[in-house]
C-alpha positions in Angstrom: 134.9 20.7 133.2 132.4 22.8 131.2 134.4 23.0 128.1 135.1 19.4 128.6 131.4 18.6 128.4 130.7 21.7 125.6 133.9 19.2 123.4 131.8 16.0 124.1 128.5 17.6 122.9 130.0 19.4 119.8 131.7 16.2 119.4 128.4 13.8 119.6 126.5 16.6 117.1 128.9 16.4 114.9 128.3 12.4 114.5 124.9 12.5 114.8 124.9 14.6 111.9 127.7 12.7 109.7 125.4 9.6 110.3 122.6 10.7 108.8 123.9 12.5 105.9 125.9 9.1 105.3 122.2 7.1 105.8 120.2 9.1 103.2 123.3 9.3 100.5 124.5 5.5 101.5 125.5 4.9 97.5 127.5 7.9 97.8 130.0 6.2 100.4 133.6 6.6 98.6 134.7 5.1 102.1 132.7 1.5 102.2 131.9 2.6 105.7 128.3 1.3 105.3 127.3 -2.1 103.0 125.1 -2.0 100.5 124.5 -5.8 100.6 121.2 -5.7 103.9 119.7 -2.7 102.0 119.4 -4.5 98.6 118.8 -8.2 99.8 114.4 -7.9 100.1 114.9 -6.4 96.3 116.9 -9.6 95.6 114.7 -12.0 97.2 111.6 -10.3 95.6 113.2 -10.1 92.2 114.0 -14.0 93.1 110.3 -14.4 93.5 109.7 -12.6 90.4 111.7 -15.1 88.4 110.4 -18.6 90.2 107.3 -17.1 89.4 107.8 -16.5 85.3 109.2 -19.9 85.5 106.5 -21.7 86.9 103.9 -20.2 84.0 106.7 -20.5 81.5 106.8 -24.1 82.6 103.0 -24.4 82.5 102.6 -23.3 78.8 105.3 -25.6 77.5 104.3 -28.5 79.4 100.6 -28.0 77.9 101.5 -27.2 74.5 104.0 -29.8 74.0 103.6 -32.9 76.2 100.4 -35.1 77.3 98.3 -34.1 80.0 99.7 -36.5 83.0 103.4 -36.0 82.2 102.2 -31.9 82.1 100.9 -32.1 85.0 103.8 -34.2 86.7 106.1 -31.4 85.3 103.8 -28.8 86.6 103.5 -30.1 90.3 107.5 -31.0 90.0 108.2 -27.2 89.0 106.5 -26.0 91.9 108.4 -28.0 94.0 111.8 -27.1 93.1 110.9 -23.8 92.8 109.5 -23.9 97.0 112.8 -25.3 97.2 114.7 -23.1 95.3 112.9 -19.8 97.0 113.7 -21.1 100.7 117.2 -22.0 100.1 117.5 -18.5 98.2 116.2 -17.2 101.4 118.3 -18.7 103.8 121.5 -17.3 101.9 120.5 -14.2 101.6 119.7 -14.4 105.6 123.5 -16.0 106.2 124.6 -13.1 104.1 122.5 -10.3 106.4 123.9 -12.8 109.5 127.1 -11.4 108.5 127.1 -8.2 107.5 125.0 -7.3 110.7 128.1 -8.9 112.8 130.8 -6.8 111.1 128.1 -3.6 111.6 128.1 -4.8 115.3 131.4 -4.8 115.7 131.9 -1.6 114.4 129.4 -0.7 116.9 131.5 -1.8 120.2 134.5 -0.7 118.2 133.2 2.8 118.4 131.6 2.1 122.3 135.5 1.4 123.2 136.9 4.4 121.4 134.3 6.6 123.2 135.2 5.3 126.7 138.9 5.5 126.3 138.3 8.9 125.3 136.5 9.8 128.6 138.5 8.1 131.0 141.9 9.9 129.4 139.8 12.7 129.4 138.0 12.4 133.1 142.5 12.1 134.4 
């Protein structure tokens, strides 16, 4: 029963210990254990940001320099729009996106939970 328990503790080190070597060199994984995808989707919302934002003054400047002042300014408020638009429905794919990859991750997750516990009870017979 002691060496039994000494197994399951060298056994739960040994995982603890994989895990986070695997979390601090995640780009490293040859395996595809862990995704990317939830640790780069706030860079790729905020770079989205970055680029409804250069639009929006991009749009401003042309529509000043090369249109009259109430169709500018009807391009202008139309730009900002679409770009509220653009940036919400940017965000709710990138959420639909996490959605999933947090399912698969949770699956894994009871995957392992069921592995562990058939483990013990063929080991506890």
């Amino acid at each position: 029963m002691a060496e039994q328990n000494r197994t399951h503790a060298v056994i739960d080190t040994t995982t603890r210990t994989a895990e986070n070597v695997s979390n601090k060199l995640w780009f490293l994984d040859l395996k595809f254990e862990q995704f990317a995808t939830p640790r780069l989707i706030g860079f790729v919302f905020f770079m989205w940001m970055i680029l409804a934002a250069l639009s929006v003054v991009g749009t401003v400047g042309y529509a000043f320099a090369t249109m009259p002042v109430w169709l500018a300014a009807l391009v202008i408020v139309a730009d900002l729009v679409l770009s509220i638009i653009s940036a919400i429905l940017v965000r709710v794919s990138l959420e639909a996106f996490l959605v999933i990859f947090r399912i698969a991750e949770h699956l894994r997750h009871l995957k392992h939970l069921e592995i562990i516990a058939q483990a013990k009870s063929a080991s506890s017979k």
